[in-house]
Residue frames as qw, qx, qy, qz and C-alpha x, y, z in Angstrom:
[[0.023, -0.868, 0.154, 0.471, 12.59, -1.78, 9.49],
 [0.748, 0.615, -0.067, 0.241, 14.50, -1.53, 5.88],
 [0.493, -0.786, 0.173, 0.329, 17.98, -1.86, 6.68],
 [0.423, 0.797, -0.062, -0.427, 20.60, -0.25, 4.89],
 [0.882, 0.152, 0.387, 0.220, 22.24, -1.92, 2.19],
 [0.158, -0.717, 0.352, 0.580, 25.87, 0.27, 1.46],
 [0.477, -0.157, 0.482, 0.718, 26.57, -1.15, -1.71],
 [0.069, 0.715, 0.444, 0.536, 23.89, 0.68, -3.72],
 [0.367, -0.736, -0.223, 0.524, 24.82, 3.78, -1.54],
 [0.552, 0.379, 0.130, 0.731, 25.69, 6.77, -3.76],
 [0.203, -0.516, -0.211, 0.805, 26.88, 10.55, -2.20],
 [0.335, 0.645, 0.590, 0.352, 24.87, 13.30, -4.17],
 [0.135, -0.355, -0.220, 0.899, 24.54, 16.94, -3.85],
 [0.368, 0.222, -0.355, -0.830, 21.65, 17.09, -6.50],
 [0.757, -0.006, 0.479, -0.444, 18.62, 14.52, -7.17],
 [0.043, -0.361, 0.824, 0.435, 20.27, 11.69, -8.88],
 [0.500, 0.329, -0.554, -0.579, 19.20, 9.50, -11.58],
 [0.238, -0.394, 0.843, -0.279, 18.49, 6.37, -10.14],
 [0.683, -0.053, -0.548, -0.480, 16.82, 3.04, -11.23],
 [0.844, -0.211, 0.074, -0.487, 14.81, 0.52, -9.29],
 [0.302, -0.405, 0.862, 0.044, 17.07, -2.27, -8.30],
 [0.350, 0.204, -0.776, -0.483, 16.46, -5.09, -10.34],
 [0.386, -0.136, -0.901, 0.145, 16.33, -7.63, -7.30],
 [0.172, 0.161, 0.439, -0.867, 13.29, -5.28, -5.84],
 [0.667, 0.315, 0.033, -0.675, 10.65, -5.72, -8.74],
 [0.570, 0.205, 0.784, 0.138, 9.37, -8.33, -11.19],
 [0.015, -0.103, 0.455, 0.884, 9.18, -7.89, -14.65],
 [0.247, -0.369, -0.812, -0.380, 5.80, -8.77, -14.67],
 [0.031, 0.122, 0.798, -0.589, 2.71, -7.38, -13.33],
 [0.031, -0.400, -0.909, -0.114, -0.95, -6.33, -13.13],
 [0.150, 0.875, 0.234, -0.397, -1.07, -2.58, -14.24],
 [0.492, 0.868, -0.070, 0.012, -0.94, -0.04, -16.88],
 [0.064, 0.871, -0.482, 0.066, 3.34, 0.17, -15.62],
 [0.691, 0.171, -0.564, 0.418, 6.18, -1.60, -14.88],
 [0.696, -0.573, -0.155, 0.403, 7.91, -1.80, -11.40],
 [0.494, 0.000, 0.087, 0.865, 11.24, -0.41, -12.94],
 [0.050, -0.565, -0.259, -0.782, 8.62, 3.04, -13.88],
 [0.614, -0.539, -0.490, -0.303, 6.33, 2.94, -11.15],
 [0.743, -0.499, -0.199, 0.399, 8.97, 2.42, -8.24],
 [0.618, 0.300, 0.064, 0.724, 11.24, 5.31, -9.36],
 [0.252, -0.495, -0.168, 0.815, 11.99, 8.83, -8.56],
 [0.035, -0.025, -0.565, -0.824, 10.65, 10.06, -12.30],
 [0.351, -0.592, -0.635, -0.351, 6.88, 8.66, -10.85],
 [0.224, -0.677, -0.414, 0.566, 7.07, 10.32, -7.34],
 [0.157, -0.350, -0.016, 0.923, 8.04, 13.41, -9.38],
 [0.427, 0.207, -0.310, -0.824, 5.38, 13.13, -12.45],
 [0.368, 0.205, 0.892, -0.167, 2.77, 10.15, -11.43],
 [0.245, 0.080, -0.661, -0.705, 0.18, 9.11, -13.76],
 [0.733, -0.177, 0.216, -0.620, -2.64, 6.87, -12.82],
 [0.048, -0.363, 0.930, 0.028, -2.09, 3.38, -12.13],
 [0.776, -0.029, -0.002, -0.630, -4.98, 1.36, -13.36],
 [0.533, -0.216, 0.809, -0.123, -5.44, -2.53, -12.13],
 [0.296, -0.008, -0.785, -0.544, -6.39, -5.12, -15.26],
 [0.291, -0.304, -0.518, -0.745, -9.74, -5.15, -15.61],
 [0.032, -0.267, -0.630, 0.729, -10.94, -3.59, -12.59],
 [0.326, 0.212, -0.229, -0.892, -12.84, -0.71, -14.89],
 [0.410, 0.030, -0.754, -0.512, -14.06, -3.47, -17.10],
 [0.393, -0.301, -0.866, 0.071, -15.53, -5.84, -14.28],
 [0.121, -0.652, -0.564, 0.492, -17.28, -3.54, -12.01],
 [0.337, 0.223, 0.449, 0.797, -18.18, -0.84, -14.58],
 [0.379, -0.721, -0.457, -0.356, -22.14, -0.63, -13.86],
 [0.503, -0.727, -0.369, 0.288, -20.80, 0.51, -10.03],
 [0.322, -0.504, -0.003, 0.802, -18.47, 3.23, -11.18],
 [0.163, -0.242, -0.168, -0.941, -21.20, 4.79, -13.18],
 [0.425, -0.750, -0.453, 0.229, -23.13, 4.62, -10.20],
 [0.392, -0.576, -0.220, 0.683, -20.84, 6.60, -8.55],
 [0.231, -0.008, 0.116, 0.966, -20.81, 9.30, -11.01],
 [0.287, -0.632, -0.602, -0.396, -24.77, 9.73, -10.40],
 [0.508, -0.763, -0.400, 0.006, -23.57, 10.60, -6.60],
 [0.271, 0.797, 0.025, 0.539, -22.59, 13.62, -5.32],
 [0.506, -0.755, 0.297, -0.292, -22.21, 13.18, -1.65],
 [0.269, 0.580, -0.739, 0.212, -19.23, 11.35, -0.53],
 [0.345, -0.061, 0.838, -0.418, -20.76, 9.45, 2.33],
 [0.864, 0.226, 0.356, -0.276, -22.99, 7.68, -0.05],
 [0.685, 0.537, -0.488, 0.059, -20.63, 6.92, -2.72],
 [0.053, -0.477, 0.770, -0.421, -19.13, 5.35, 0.37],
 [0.595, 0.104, 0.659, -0.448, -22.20, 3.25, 1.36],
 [0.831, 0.463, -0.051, -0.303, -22.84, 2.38, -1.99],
 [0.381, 0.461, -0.792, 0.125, -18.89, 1.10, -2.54],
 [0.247, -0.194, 0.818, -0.481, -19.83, -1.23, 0.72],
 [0.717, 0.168, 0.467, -0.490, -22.89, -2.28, -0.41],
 [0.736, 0.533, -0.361, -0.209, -21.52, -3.24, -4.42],
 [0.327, 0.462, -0.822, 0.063, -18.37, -4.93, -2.63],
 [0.465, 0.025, 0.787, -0.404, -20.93, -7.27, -0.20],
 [0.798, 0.427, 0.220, -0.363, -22.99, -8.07, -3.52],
 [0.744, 0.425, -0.508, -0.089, -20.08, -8.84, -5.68],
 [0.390, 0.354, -0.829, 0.188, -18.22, -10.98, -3.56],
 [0.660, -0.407, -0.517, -0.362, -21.13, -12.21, -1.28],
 [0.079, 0.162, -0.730, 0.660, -19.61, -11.29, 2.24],
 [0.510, -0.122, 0.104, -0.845, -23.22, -11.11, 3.39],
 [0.911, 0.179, 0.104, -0.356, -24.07, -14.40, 2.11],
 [0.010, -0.524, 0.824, 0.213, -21.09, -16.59, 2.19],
 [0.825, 0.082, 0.517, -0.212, -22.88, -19.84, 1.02],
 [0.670, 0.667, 0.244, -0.216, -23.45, -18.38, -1.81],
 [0.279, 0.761, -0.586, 0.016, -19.25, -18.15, -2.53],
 [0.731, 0.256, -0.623, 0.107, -18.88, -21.86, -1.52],
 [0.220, -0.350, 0.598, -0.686, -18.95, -21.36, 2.54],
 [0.695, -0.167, -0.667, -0.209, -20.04, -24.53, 4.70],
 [0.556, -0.653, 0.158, -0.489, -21.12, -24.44, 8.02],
 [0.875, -0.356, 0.223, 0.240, -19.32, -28.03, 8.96],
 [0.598, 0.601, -0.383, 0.367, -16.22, -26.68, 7.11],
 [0.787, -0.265, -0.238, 0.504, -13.09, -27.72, 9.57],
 [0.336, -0.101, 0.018, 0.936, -11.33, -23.73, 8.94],
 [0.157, 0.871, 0.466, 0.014, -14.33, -21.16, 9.18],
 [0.303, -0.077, 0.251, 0.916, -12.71, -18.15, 6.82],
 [0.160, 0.662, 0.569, 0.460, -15.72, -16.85, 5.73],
 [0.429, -0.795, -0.293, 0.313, -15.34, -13.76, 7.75],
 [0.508, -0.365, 0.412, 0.663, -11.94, -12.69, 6.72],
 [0.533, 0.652, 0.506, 0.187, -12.70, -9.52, 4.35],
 [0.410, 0.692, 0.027, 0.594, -11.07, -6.67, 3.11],
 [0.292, -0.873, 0.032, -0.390, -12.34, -4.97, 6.14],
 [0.950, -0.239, -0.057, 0.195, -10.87, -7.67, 8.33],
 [0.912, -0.017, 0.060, 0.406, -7.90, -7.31, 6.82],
 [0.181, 0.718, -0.098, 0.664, -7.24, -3.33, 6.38],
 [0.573, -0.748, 0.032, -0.332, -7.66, -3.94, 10.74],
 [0.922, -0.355, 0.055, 0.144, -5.09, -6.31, 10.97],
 [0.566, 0.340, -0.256, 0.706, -2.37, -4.17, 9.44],
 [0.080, -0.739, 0.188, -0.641, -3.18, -1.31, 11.63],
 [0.709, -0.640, 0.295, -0.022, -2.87, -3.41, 14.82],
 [0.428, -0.640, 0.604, 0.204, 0.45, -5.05, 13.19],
 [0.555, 0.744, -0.205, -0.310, 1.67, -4.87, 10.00],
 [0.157, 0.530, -0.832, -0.050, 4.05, -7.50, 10.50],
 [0.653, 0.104, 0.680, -0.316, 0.88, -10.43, 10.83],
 [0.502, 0.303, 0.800, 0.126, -0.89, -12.31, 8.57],
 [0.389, 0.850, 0.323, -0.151, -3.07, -9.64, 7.11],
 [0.005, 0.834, -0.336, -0.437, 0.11, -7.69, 6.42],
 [0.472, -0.179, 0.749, 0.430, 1.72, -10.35, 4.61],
 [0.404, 0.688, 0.600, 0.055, -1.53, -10.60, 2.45],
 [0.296, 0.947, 0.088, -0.084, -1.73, -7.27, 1.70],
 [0.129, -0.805, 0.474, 0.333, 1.91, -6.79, 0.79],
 [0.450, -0.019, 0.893, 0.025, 1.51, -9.86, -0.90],
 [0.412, 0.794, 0.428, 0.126, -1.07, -7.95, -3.34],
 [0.298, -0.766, 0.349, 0.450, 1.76, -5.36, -3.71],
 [0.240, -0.299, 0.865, 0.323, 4.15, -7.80, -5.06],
 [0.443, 0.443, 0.779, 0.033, 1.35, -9.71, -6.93],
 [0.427, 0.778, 0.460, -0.024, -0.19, -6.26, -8.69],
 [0.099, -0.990, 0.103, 0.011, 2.13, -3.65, -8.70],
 [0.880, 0.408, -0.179, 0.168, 5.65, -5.94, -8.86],
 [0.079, -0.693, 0.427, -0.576, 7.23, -4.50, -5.87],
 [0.648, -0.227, -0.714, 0.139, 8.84, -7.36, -3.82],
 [0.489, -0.861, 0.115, -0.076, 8.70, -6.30, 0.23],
 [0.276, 0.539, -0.611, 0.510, 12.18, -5.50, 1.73],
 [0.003, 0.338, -0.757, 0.558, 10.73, -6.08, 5.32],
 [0.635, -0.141, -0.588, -0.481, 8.72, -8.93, 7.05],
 [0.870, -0.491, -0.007, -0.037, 8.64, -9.29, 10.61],
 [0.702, -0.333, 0.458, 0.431, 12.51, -9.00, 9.83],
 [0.143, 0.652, -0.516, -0.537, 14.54, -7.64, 6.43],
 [0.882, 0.272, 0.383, 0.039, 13.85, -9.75, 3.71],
 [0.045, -0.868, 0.387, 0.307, 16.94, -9.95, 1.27],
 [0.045, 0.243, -0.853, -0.460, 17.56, -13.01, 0.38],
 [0.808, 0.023, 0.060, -0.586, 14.48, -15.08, -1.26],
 [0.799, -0.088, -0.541, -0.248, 15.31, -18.17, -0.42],
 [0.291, 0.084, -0.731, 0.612, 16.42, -17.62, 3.31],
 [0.200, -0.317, -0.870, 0.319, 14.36, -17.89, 6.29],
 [0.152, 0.526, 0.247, -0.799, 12.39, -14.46, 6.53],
 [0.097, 0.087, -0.734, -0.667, 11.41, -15.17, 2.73],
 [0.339, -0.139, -0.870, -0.329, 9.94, -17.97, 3.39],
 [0.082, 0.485, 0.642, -0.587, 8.02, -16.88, 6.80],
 [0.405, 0.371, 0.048, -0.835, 6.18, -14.09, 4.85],
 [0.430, 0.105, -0.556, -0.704, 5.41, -16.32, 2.13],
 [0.323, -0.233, -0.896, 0.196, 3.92, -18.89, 4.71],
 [0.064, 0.386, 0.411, -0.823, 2.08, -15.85, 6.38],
 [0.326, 0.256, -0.394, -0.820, 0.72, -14.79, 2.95],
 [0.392, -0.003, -0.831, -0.394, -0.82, -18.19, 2.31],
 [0.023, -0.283, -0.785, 0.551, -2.32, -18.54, 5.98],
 [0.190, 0.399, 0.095, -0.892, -3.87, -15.11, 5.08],
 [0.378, 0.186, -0.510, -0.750, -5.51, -15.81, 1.98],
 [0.103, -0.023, -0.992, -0.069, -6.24, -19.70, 2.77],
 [0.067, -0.458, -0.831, 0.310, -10.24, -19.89, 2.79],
 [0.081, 0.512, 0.178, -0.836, -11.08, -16.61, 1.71],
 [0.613, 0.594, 0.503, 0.137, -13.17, -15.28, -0.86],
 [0.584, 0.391, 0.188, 0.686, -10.92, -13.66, -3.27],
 [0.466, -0.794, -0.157, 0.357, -9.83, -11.44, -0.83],
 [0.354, -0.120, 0.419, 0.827, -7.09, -9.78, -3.60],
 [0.121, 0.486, 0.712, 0.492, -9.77, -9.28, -5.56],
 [0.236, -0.861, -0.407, -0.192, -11.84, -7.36, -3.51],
 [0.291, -0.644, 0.165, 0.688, -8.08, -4.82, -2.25],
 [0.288, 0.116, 0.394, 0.865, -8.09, -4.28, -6.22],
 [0.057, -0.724, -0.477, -0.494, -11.75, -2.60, -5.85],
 [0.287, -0.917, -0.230, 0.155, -10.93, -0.72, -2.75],
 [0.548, -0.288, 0.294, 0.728, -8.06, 0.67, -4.56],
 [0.066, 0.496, 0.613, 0.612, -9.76, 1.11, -7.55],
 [0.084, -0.855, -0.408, -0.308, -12.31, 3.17, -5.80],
 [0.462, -0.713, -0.087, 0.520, -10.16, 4.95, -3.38],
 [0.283, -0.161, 0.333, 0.885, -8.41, 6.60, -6.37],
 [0.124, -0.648, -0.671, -0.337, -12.01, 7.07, -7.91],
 [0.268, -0.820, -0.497, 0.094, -12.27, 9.07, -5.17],
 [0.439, -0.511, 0.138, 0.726, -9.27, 11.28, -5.19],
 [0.162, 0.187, 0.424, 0.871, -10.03, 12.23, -8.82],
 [0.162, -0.688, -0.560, -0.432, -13.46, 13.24, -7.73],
 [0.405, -0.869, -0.278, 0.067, -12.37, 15.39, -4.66],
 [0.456, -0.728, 0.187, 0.477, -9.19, 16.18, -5.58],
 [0.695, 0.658, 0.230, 0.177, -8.89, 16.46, -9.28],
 [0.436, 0.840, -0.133, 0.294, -6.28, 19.17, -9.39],
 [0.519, -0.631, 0.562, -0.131, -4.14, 17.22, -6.81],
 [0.669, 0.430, -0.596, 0.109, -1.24, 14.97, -7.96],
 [0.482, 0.193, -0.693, 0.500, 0.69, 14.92, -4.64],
 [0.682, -0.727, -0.066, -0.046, 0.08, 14.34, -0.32],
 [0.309, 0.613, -0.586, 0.430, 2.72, 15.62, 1.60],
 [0.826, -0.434, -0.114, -0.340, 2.65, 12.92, 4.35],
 [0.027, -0.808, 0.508, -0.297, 4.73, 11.84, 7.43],
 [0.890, 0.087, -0.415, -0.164, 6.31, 9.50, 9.14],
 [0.276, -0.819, 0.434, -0.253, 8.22, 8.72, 12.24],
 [0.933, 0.146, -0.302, 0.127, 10.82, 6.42, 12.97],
 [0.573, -0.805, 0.067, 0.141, 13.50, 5.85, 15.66],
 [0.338, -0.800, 0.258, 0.423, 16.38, 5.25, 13.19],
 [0.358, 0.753, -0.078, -0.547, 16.91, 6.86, 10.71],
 [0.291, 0.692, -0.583, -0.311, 19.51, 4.50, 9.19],
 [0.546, -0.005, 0.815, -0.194, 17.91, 1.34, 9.48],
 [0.611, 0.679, 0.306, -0.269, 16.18, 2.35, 6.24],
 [0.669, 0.390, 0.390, 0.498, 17.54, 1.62, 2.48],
 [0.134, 0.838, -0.312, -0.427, 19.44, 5.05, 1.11],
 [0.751, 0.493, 0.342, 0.275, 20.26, 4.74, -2.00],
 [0.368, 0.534, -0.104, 0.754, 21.54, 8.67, -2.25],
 [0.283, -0.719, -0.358, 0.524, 22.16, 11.31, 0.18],
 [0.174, 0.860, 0.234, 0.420, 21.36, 14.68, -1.20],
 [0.104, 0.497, -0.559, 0.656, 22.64, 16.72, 1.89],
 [0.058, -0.234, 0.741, -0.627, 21.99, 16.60, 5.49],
 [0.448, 0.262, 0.435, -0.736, 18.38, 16.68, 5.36],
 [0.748, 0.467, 0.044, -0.470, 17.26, 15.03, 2.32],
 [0.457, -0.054, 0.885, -0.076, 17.43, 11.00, 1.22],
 [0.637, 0.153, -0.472, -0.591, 16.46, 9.01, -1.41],
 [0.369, -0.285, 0.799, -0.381, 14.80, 5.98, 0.10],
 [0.321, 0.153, -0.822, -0.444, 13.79, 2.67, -0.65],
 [0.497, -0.255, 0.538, -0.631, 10.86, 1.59, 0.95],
 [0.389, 0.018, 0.912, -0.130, 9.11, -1.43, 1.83],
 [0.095, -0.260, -0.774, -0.570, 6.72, -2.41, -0.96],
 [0.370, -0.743, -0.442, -0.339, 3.18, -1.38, 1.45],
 [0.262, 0.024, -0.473, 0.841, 4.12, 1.53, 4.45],
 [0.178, -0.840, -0.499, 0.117, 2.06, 3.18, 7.00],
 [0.213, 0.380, 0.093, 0.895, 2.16, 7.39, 6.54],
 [0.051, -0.678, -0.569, 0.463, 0.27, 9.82, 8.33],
 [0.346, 0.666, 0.244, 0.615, -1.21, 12.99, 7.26],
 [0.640, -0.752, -0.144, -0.064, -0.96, 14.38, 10.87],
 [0.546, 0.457, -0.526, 0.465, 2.94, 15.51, 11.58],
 [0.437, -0.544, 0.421, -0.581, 2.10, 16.22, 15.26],
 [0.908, -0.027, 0.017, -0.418, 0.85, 12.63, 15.09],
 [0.834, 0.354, -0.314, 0.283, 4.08, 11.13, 13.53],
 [0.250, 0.683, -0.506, 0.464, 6.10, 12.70, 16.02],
 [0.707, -0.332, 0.291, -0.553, 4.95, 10.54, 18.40],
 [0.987, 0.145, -0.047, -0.049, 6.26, 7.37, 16.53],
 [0.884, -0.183, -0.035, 0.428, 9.98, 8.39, 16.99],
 [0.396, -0.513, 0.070, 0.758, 13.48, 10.45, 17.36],
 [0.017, 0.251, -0.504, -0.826, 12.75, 11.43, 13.47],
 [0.331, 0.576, 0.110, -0.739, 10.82, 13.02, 11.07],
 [0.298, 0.070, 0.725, 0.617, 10.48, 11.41, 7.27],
 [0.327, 0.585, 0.180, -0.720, 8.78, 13.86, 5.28],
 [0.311, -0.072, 0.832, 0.453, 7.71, 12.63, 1.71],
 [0.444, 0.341, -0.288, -0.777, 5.79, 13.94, -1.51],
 [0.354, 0.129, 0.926, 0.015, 3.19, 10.91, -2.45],
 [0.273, -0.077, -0.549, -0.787, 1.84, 10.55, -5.58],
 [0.614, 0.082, 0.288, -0.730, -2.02, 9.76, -5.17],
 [0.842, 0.241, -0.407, -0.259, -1.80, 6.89, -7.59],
 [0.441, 0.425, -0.733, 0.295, 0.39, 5.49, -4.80],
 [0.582, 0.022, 0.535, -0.612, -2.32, 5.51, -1.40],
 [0.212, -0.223, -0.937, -0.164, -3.90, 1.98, -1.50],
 [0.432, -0.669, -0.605, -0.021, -6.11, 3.21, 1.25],
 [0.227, 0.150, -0.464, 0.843, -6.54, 5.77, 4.26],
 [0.097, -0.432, -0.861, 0.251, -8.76, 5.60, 7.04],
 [0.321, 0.458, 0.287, -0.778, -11.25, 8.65, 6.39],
 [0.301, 0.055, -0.601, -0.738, -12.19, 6.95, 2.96],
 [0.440, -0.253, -0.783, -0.359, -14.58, 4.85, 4.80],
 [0.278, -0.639, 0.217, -0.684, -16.64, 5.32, 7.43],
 [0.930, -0.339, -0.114, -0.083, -16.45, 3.43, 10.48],
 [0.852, 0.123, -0.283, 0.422, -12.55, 3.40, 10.57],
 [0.598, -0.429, -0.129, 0.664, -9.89, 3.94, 13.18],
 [0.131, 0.919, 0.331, 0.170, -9.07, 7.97, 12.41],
 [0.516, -0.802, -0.103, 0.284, -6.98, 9.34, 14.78],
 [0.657, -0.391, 0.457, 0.454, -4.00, 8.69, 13.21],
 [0.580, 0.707, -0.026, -0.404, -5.47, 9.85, 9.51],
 [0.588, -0.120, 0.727, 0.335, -3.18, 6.67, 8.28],
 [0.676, 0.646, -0.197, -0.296, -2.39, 6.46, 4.50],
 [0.672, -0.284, 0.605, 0.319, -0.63, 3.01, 3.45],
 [0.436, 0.748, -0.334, -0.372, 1.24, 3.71, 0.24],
 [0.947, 0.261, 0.121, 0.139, 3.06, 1.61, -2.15],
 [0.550, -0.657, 0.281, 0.432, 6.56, 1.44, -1.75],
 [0.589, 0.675, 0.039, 0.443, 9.70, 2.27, -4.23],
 [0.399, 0.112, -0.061, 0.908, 12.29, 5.11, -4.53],
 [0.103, -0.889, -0.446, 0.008, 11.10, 8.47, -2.47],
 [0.354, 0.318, -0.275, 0.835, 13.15, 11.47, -1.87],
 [0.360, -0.887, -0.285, -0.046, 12.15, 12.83, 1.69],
 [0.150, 0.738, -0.335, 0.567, 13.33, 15.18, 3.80],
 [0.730, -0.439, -0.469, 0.234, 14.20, 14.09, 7.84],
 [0.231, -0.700, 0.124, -0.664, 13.95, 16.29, 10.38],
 [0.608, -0.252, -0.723, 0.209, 14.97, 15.28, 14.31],
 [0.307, -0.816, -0.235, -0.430, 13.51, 16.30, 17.06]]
């Protein structure tokens, strides 16, 4: 959980001005924005598109493919079939895989790893993928199996030991979350063109375990999440996860993933893991 952290606490009665903590982003990352833009209350309210360095450029020929195909469930089967040919999951030899290797990783792909947050976002895989967060997007995590807060104390230094486990042996396993990003927004402009925002939920047992930054009134928070969260689009669903409600406007340039973009995934739960920052929600208890 993000616990809260009073001295950046500020009473409000209006939606305040607020910047990205410093000691939350890097100045440096590996899109069109900054953290300090990107993480803010100014992008939840007017997002843009967030484009990864040269995704577009390197896989070009496969996103004009996709604009040849009109059905969604093949522009699905075709994204599966371009991301086994460029990064040779099919054929790990061919990426440097040995059968008498001592650490057999050749397994350990995107898919792999979009399963191991959803059974527990505080493992390996999570680390990884929050770990491409912080890596593209410049948004350190706040929580890791445990608040992270200071970076050079002991919960730091687990995630960054988790992160390296994750990755160790793989075949550019970042590489291949910037193309299912890349195409997951690919897909929102093509089915949802005249859609900016998901209103999506979230449940939690308390409430004040989580970063505030402002309190608007009773019912409405500005919060800092963790740099990669699980959402639902399902509120019946969330309500099922705890005593409260977090209700929150998400840009689309902010969903890394969600489980009806591909077939074959878990559903129930119509998960959407977003990219964390400054949100204003509303919280509702039940």
């Amino acid at each position: 959980m993000e616990h809260n952290k009073t001295d950046r606490f500020v009473a409000v009665t209006t939606s305040p001005t607020l910047i990205l903590p410093r000691d939350v982003r890097l100045p440096i990352n590996r899109c069109n924005l900054p953290a300090t833009i990107l993480g803010g209350l100014t992008f939840q309210d007017s997002p843009v598109a967030l484009v990864l360095d040269g995704v577009a450029q390197f896989h070009q020929g496969f996103f004009s493919l996709l604009n040849d195909i009109d059905d969604a469930i093949e522009r699905a089967q075709a994204f599966s079939l371009h991301m086994n040919a460029s990064f040779y999951l099919d054929q790990p030899e061919q990426a440097g895989y040995s059968p008498v290797a001592k650490n057999d990783r050749h397994k350990v792909d995107y898919l792999r790893m979009l399963r191991g947050w959803g059974f527990d976002a505080n493992g390996k895989e999570g680390a990884a993928l929050k770990g491409w967060v912080e890596s593209r997007f410049g948004l350190l995590p706040r929580h890791h199996a445990g608040p992270i807060r200071d970076f050079s104390g002991t919960a730091y230094r687990r995630y960054l030991e988790m992160r390296a486990a994750a990755l160790y042996g793989t075949n550019a396993v970042e590489a291949q979350f910037d193309l299912l990003y890349s195409y997951c927004q690919y897909e929102f402009a093509k089915q949802h063109s005249d859609t900016v925002h998901l209103v999506l939920y979230r449940g939690v047992n308390r409430i004040d375990d989580y970063e505030t930054l402002a309190t608007l009134d009773s019912k409405r928070r500005v919060v800092l999440f963790n740099n990669l969260s699980s959402f639902t689009a399902n509120r019946e669903r969330a309500d099922e996860f705890g005593d409260y409600l977090l209700t929150a406007r998400v840009p689309l340039a902010k969903i890394f993933f969600h489980t009806r973009l591909l077939p074959g995934m878990l559903q129930g739960e119509d998960e959407y893991t977003v990219i964390g920052g400054l949100y204003e929600v509303s919280i509702a208890a039940y």
